[in-house]
Structure formats: C-alpha cells, structure tokens
PDB file of N, CA, C, O and CB in Angstrom:
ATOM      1  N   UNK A   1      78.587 115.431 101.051  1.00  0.00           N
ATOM      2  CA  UNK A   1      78.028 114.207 101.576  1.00  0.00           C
ATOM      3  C   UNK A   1      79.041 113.576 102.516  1.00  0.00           C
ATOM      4  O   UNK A   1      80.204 113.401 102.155  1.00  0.00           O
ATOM      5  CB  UNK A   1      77.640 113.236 100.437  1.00  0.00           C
ATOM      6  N   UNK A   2      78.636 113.261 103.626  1.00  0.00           N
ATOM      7  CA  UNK A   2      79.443 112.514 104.985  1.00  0.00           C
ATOM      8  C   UNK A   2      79.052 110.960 104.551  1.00  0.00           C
ATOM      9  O   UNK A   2      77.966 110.380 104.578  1.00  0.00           O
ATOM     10  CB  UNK A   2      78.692 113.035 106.893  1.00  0.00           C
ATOM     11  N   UNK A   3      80.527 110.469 104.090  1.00  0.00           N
ATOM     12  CA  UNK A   3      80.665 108.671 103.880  1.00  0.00           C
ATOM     13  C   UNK A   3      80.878 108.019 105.052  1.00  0.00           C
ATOM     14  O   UNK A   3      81.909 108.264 105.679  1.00  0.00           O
ATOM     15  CB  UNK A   3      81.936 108.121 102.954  1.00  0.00           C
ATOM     16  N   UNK A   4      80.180 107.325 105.411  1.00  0.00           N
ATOM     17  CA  UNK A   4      80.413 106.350 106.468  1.00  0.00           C
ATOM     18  C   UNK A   4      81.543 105.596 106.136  1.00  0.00           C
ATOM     19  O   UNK A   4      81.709 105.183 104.988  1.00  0.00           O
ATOM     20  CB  UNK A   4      79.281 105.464 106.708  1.00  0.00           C
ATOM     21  N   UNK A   5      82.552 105.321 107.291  1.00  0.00           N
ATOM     22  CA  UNK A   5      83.800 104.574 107.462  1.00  0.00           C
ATOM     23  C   UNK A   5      83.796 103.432 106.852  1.00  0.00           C
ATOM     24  O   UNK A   5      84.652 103.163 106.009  1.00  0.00           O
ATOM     25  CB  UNK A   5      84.132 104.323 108.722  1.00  0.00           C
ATOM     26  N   UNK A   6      82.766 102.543 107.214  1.00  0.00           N
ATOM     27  CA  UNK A   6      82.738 101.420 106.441  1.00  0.00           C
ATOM     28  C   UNK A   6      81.076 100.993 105.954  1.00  0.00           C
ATOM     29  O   UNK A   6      80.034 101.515 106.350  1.00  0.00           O
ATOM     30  CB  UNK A   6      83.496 100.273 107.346  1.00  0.00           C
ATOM     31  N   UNK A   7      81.217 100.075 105.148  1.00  0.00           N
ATOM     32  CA  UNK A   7      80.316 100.025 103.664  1.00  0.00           C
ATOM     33  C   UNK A   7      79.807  98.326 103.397  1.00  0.00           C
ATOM     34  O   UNK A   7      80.489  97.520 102.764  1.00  0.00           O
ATOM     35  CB  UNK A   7      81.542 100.616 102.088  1.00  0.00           C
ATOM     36  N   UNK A   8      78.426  98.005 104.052  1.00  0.00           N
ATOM     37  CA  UNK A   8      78.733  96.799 103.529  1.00  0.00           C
ATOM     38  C   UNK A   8      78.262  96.384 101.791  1.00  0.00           C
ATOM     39  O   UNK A   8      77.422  96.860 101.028  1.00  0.00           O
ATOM     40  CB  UNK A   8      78.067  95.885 104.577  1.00  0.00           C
ATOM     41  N   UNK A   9      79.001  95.567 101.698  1.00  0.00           N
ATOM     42  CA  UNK A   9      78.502  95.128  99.918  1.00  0.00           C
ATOM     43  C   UNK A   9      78.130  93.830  99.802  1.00  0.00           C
ATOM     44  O   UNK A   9      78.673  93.056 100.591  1.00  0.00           O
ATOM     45  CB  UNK A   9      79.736  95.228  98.687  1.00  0.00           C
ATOM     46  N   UNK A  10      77.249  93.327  98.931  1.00  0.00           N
ATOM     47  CA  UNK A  10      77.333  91.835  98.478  1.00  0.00           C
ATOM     48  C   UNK A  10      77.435  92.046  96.934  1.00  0.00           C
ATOM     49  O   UNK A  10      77.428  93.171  96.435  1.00  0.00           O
ATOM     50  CB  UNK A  10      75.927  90.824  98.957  1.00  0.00           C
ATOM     51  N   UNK A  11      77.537  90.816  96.159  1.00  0.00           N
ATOM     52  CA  UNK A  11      77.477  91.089  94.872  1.00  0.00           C
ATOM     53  C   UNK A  11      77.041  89.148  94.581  1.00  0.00           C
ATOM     54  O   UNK A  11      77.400  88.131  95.176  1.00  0.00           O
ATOM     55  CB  UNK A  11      79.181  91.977  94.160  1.00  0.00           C
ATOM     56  N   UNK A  12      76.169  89.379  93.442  1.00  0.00           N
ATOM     57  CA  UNK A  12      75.186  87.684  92.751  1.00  0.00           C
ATOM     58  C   UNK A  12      76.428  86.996  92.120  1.00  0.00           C
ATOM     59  O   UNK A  12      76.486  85.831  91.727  1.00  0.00           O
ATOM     60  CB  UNK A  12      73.608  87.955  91.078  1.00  0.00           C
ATOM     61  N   UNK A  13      77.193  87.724  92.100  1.00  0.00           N
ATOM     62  CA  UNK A  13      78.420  86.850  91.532  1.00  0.00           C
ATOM     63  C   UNK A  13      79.270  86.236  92.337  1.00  0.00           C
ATOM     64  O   UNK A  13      80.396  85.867  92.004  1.00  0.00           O
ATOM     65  CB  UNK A  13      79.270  87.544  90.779  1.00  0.00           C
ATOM     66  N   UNK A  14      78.721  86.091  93.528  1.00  0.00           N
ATOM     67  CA  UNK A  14      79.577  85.722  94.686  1.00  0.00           C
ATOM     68  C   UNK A  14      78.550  85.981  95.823  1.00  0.00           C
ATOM     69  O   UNK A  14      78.448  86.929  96.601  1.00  0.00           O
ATOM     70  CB  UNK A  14      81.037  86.633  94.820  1.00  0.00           C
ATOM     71  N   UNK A  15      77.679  84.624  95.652  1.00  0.00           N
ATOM     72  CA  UNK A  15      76.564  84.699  96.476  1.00  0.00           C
ATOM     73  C   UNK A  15      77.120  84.067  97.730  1.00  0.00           C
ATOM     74  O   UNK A  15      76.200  83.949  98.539  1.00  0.00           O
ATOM     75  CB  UNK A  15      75.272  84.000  95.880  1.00  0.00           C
ATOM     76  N   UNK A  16      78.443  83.545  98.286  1.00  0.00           N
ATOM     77  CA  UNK A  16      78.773  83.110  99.485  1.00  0.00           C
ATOM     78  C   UNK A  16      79.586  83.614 100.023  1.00  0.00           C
ATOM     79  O   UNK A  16      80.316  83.074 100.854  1.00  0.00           O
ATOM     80  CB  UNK A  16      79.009  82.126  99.572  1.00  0.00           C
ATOM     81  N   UNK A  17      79.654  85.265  99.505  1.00  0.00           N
ATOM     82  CA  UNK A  17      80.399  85.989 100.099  1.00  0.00           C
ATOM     83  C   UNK A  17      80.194  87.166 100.948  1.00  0.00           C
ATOM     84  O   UNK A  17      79.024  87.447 100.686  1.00  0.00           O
ATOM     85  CB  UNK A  17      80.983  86.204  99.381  1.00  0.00           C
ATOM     86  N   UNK A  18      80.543  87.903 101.676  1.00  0.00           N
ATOM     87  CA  UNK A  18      80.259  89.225 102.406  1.00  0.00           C
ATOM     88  C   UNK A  18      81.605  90.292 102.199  1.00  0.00           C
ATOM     89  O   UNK A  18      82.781  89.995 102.412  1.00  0.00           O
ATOM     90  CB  UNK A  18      79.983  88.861 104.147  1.00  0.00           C
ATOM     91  N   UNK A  19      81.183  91.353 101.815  1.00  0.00           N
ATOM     92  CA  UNK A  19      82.640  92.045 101.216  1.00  0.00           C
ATOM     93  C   UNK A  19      82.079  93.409 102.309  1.00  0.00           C
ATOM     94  O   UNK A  19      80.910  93.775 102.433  1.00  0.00           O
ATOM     95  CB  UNK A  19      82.853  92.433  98.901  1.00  0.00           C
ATOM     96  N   UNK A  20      83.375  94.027 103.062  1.00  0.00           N
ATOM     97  CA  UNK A  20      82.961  95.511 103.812  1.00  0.00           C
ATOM     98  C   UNK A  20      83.684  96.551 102.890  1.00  0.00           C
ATOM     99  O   UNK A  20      84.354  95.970 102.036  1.00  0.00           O
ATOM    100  CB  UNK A  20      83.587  95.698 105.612  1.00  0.00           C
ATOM    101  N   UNK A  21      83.731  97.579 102.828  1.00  0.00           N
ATOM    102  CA  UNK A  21      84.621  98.432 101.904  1.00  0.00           C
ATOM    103  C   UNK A  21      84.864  99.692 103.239  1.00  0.00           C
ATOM    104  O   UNK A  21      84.032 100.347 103.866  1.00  0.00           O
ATOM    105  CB  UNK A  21      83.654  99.057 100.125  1.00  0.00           C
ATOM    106  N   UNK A  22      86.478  99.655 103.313  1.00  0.00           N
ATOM    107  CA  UNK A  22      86.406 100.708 104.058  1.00  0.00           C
ATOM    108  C   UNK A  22      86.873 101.781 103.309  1.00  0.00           C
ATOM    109  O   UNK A  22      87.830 101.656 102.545  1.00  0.00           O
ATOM    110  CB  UNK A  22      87.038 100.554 105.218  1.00  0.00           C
ATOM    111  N   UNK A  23      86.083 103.161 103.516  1.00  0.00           N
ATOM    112  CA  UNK A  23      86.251 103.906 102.574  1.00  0.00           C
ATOM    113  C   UNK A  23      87.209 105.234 102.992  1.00  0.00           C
ATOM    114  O   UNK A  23      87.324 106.195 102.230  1.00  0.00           O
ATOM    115  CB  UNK A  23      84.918 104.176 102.099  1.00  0.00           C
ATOM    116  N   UNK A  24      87.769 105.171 104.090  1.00  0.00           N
ATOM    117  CA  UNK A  24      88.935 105.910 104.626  1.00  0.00           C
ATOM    118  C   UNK A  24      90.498 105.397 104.576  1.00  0.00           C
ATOM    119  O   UNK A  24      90.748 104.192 104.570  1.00  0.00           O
ATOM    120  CB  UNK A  24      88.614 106.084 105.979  1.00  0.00           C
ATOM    121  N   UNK A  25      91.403 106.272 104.545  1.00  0.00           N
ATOM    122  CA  UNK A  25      93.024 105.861 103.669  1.00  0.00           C
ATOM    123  C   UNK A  25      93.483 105.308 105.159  1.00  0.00           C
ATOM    124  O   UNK A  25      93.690 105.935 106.198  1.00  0.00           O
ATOM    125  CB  UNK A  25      94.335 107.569 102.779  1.00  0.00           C
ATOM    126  N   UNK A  26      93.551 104.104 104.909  1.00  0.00           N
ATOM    127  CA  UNK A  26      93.863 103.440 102.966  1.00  0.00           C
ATOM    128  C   UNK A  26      92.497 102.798 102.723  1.00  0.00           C
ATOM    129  O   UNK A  26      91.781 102.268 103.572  1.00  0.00           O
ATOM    130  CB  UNK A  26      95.412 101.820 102.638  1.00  0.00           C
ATOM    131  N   UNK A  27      92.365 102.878 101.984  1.00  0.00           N
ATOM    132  CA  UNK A  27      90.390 102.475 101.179  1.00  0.00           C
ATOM    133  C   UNK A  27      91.202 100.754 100.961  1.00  0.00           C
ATOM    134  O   UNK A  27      92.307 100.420 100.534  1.00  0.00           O
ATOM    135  CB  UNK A  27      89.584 103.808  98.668  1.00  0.00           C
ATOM    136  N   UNK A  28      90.316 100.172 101.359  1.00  0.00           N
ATOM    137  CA  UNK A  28      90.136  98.630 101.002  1.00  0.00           C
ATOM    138  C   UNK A  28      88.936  97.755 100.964  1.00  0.00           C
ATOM    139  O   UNK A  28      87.917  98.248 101.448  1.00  0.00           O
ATOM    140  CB  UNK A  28      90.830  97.981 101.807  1.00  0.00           C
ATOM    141  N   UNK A  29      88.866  96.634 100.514  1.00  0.00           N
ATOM    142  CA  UNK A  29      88.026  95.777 100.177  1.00  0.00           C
ATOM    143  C   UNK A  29      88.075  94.643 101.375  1.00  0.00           C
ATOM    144  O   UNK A  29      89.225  94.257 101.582  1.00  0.00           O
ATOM    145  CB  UNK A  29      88.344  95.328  98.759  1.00  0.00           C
ATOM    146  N   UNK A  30      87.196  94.106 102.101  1.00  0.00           N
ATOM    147  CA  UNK A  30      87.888  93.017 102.852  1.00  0.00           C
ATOM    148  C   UNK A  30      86.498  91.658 102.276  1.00  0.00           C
ATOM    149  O   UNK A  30      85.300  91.939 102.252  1.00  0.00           O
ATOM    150  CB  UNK A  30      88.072  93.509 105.018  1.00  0.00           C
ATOM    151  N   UNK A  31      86.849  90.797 102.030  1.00  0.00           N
ATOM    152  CA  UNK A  31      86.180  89.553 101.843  1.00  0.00           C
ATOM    153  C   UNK A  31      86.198  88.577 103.040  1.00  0.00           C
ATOM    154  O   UNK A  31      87.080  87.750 103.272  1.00  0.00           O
ATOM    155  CB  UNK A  31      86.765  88.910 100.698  1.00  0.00           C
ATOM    156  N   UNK A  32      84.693  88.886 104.015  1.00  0.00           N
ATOM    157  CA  UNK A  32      84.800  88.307 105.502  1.00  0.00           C
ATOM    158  C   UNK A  32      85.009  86.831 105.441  1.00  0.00           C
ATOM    159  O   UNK A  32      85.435  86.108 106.342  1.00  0.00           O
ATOM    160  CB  UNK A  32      83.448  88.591 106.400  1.00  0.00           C
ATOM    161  N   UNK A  33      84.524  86.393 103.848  1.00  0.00           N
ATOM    162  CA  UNK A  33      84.253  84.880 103.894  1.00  0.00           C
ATOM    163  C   UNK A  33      86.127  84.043 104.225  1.00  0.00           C
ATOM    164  O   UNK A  33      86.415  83.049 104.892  1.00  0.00           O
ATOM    165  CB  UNK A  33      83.356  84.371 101.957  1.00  0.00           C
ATOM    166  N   UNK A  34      86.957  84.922 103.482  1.00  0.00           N
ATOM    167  CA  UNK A  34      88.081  84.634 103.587  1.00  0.00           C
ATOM    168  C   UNK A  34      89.724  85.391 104.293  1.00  0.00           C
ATOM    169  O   UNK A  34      90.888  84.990 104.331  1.00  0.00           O
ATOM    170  CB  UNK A  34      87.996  84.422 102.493  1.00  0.00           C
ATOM    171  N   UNK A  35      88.890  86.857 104.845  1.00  0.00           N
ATOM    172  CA  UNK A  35      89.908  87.659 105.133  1.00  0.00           C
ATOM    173  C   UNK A  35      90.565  88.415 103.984  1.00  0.00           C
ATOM    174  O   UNK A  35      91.611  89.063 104.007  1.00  0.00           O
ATOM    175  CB  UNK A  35      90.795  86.915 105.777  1.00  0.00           C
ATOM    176  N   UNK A  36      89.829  88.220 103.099  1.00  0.00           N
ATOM    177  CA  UNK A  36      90.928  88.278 101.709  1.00  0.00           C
ATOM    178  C   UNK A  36      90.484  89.414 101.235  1.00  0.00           C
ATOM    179  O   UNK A  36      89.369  89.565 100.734  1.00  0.00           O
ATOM    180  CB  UNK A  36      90.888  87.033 100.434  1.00  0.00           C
ATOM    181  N   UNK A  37      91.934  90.878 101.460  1.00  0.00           N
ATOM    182  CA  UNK A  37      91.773  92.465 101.416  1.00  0.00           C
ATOM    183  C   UNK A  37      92.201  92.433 100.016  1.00  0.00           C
ATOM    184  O   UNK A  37      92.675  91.432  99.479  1.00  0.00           O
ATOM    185  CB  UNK A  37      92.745  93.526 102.541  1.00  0.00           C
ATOM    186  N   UNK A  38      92.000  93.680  99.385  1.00  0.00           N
ATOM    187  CA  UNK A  38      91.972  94.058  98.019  1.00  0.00           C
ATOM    188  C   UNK A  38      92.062  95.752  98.504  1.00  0.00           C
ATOM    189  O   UNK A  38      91.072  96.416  98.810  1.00  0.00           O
ATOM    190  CB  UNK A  38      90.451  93.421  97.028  1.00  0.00           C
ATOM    191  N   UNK A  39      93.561  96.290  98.493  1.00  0.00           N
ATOM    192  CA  UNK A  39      93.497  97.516  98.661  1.00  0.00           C
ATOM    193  C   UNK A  39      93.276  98.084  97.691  1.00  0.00           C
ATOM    194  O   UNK A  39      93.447  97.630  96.560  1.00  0.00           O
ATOM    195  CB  UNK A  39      94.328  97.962  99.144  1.00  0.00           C
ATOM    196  N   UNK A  40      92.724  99.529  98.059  1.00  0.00           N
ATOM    197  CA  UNK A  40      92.702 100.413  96.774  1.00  0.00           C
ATOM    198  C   UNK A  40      93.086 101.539  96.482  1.00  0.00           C
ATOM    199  O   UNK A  40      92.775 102.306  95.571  1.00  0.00           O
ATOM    200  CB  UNK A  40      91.788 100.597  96.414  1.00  0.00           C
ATOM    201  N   UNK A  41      94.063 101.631  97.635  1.00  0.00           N
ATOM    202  CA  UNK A  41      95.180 102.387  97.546  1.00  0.00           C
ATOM    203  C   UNK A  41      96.482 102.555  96.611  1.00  0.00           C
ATOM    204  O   UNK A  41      96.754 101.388  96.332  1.00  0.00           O
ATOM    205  CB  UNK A  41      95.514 102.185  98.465  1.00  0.00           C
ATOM    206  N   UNK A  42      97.422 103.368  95.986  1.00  0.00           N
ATOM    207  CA  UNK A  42      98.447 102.725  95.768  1.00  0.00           C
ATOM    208  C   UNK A  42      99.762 103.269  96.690  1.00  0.00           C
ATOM    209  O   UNK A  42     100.435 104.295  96.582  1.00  0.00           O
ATOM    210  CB  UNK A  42      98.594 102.785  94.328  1.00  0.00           C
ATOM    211  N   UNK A  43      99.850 101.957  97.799  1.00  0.00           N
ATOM    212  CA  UNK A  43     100.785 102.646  98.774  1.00  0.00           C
ATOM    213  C   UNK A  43     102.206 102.641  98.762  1.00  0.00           C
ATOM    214  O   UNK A  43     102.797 101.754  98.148  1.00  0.00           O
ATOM    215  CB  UNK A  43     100.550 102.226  99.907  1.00  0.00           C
ATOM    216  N   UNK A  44     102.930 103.691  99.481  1.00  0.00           N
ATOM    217  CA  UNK A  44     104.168 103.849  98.855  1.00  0.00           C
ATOM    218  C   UNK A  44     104.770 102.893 100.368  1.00  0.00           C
ATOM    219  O   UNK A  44     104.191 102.689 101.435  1.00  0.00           O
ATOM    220  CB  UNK A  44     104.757 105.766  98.426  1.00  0.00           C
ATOM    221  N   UNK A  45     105.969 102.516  99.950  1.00  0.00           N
ATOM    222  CA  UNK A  45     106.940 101.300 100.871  1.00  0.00           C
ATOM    223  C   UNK A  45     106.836 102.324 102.027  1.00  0.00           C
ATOM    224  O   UNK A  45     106.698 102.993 101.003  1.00  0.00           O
ATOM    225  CB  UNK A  45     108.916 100.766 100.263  1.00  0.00           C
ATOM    226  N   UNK A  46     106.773 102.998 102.927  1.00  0.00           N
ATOM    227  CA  UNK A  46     106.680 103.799 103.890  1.00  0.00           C
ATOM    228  C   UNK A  46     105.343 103.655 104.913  1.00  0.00           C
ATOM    229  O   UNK A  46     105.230 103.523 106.131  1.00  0.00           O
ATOM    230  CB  UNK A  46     106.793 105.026 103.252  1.00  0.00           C
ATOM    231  N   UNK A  47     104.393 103.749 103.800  1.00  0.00           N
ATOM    232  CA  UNK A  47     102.706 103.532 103.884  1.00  0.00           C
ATOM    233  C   UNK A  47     102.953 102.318 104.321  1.00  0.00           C
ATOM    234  O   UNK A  47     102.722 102.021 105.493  1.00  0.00           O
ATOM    235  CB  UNK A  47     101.610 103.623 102.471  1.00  0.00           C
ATOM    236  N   UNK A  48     103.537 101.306 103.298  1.00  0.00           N
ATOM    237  CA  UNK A  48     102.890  99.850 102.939  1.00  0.00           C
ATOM    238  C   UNK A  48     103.037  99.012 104.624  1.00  0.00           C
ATOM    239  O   UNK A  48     102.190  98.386 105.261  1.00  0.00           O
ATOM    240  CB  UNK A  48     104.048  98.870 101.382  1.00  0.00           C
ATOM    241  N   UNK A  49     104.864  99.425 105.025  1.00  0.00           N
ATOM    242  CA  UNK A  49     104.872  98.778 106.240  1.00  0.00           C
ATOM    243  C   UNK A  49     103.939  98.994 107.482  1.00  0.00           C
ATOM    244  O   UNK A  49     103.485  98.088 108.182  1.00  0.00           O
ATOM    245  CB  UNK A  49     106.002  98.960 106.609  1.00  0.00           C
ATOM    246  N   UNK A  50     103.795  99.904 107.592  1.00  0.00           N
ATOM    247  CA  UNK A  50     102.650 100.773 108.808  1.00  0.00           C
ATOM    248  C   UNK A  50     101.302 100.006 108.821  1.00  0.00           C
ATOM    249  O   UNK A  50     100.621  99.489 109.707  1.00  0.00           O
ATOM    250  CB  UNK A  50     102.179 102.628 108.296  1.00  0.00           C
ATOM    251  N   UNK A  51     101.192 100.146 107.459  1.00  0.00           N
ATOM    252  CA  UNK A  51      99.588  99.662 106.910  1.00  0.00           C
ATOM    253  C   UNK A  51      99.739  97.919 107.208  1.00  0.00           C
ATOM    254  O   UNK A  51      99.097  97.307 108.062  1.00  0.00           O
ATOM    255  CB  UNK A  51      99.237 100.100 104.765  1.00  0.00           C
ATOM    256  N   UNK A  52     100.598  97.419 106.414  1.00  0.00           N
ATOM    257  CA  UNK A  52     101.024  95.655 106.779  1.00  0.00           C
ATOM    258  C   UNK A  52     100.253  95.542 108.243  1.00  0.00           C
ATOM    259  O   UNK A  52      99.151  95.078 108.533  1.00  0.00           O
ATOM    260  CB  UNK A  52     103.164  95.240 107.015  1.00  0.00           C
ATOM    261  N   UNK A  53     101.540  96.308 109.234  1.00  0.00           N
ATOM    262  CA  UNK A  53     100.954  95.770 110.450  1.00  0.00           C
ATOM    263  C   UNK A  53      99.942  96.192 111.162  1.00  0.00           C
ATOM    264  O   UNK A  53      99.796  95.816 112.325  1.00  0.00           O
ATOM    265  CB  UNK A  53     101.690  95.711 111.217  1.00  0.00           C
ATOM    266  N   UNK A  54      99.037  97.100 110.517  1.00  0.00           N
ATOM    267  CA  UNK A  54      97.652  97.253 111.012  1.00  0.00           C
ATOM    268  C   UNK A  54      96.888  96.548 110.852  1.00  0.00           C
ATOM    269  O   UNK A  54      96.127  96.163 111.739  1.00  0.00           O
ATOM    270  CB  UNK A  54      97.089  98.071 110.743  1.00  0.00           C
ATOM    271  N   UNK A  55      96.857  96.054 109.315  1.00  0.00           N
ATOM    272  CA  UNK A  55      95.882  94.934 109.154  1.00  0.00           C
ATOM    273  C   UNK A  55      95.071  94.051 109.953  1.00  0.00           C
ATOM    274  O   UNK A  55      94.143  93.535 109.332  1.00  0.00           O
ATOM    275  CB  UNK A  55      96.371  94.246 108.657  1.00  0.00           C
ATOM    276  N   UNK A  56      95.160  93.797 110.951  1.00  0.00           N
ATOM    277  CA  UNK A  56      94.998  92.543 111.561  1.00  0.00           C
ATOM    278  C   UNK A  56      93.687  93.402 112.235  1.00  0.00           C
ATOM    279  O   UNK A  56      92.573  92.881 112.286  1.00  0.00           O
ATOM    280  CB  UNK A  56      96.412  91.768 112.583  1.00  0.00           C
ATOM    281  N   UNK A  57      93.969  94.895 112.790  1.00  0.00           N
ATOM    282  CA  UNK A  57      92.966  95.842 113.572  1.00  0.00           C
ATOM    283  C   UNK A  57      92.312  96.065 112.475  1.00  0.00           C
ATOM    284  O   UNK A  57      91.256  96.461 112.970  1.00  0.00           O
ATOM    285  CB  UNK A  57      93.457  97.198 114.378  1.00  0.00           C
ATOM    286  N   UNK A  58      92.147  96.107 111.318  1.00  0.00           N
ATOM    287  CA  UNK A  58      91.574  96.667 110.466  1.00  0.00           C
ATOM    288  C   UNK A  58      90.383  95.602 109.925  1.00  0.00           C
ATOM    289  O   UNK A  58      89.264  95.961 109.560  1.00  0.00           O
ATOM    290  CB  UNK A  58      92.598  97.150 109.529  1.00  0.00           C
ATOM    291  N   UNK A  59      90.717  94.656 109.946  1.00  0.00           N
ATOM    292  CA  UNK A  59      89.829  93.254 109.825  1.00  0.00           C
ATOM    293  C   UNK A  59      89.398  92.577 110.621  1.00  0.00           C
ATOM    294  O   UNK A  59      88.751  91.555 110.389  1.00  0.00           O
ATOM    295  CB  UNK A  59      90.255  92.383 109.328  1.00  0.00           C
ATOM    296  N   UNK A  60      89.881  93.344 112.513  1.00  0.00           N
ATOM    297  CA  UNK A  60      88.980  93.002 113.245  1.00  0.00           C
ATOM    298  C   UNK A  60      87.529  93.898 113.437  1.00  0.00           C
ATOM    299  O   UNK A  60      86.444  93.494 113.855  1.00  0.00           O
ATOM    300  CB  UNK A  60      89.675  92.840 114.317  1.00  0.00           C
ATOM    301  N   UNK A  61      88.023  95.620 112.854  1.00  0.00           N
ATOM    302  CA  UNK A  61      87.389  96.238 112.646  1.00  0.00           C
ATOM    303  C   UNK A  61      85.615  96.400 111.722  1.00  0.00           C
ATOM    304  O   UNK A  61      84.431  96.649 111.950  1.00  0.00           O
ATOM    305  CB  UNK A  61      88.302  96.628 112.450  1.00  0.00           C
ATOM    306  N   UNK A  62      86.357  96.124 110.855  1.00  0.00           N
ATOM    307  CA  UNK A  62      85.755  95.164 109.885  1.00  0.00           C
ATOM    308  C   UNK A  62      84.421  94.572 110.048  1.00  0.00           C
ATOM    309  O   UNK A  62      83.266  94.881 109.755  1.00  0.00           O
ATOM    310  CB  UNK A  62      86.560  94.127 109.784  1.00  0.00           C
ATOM    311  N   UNK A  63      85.214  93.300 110.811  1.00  0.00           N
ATOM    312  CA  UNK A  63      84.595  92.293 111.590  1.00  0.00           C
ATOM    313  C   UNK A  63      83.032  92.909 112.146  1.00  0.00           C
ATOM    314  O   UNK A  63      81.850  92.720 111.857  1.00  0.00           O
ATOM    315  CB  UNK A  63      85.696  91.899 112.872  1.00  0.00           C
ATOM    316  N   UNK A  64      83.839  93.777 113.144  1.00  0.00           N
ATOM    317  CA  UNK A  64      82.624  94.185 114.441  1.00  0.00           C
ATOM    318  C   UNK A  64      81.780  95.309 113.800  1.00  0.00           C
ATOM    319  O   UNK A  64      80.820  95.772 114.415  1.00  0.00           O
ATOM    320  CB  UNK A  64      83.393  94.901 116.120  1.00  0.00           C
ATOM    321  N   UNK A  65      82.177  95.826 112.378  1.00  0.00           N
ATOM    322  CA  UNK A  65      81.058  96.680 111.830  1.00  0.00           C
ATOM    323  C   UNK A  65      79.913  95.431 111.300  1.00  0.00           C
ATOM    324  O   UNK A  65      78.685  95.504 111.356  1.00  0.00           O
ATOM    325  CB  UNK A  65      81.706  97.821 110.421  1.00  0.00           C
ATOM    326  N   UNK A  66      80.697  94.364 110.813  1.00  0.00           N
ATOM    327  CA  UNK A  66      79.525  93.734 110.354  1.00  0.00           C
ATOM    328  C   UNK A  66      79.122  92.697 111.048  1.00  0.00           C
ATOM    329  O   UNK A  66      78.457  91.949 110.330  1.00  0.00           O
ATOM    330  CB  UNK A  66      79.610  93.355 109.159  1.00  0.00           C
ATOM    331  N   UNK A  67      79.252  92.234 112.370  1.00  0.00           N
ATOM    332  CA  UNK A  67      78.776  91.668 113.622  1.00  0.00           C
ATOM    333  C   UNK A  67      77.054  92.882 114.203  1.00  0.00           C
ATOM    334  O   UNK A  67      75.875  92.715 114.513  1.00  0.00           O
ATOM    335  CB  UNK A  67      80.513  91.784 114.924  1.00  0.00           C
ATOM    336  N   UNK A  68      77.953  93.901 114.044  1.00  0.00           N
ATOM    337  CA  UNK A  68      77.271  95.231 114.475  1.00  0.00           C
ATOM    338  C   UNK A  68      75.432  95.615 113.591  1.00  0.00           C
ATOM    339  O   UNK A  68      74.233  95.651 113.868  1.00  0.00           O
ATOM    340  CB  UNK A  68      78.660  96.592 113.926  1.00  0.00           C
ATOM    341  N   UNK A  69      76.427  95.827 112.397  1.00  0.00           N
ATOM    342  CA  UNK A  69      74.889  95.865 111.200  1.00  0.00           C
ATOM    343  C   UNK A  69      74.210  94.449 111.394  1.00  0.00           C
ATOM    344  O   UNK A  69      73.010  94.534 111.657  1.00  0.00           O
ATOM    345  CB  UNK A  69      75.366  96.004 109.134  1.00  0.00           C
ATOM    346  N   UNK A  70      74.713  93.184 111.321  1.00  0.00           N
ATOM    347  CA  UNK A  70      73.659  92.191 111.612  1.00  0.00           C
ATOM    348  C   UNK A  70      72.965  91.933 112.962  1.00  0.00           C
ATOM    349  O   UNK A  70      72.043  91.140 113.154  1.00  0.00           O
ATOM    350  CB  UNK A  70      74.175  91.054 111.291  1.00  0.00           C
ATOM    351  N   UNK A  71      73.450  92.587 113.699  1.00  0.00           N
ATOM    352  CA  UNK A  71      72.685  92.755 114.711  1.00  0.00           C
ATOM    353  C   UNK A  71      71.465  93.948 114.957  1.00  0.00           C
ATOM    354  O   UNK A  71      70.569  93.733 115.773  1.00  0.00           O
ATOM    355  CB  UNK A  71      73.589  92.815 115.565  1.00  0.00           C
ATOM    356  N   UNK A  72      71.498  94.646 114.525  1.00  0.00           N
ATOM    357  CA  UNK A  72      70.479  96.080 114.183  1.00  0.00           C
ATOM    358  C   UNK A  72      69.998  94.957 113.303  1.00  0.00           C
ATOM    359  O   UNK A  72      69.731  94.072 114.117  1.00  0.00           O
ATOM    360  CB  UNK A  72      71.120  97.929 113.394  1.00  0.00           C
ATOM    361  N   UNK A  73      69.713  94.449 111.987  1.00  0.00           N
ATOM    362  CA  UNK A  73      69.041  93.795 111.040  1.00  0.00           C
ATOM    363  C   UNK A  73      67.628  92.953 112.083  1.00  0.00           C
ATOM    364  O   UNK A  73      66.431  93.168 111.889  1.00  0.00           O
ATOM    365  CB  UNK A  73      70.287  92.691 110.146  1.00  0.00           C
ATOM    366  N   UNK A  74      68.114  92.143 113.002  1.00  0.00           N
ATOM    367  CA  UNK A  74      67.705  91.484 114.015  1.00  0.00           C
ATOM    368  C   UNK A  74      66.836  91.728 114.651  1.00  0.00           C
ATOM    369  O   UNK A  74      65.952  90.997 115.096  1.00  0.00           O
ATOM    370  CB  UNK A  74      68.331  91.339 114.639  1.00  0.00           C
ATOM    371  N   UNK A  75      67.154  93.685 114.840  1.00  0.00           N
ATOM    372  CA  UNK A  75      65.791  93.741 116.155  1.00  0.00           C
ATOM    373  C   UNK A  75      64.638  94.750 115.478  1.00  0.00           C
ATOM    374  O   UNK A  75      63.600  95.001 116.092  1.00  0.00           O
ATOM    375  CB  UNK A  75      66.436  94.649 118.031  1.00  0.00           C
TER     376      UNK A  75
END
C-alpha cells in the first residue's frame, strides 16, 4: 500500500482542532490550531539538529496540504 505524505486527522476530543500527520521520517503530528508538533520519531542529536531547523518548512508544508484539501472540499 502507497501512504500518502501527509494525513489529515480530526478527533471529538478536540473539536477546535485540525491535526496533519506526516507520515514520512521523521513522522510527526502537527496541531494547525497551534503549530504544536508531536514527533514520532525517536531522533538521535545528529537527526534532532537538521530536523530543529527544518521545522518551520515542514509546517509550512503542512500548512499548504491542508489549505490544498480544503480547497478540493469546495469545488
């Protein structure tokens, strides 16, 4: 089975939230409502710095997958 890069989720326990899951390394959680990642990786200090300063592309990434799906929803 071919996983798509990224994943959107909601969950009733957190009805004011929007969560993407990207499911390629490093696998993370991003919470759009707040920016707030939840890796699910366990990365080693080598990884961790590289990964640190990607972040920012990774949650703009993010972003424009789920700018993207709500726009297909639309038409």
């Amino acid at each position: 089975m071919e996983t798509p890069k990224f994943l959107l989720g909601d969950n009733t326990d957190f009805p004011e939230d929007i969560f993407i899951i990207h499911t390629e390394f490093p696998r993370f959680v991003i919470n759009l409502k707040n920016d707030e990642v939840a890796w699910l990786e366990e990365l080693d200090r080598e990884d961790e710095k590289e990964i640190l300063s990607e972040t920012e592309n990774m949650i703009k990434a993010a972003s424009e997958f789920y700018d993207r799906e709500m726009s297909r929803y639309e038409s």
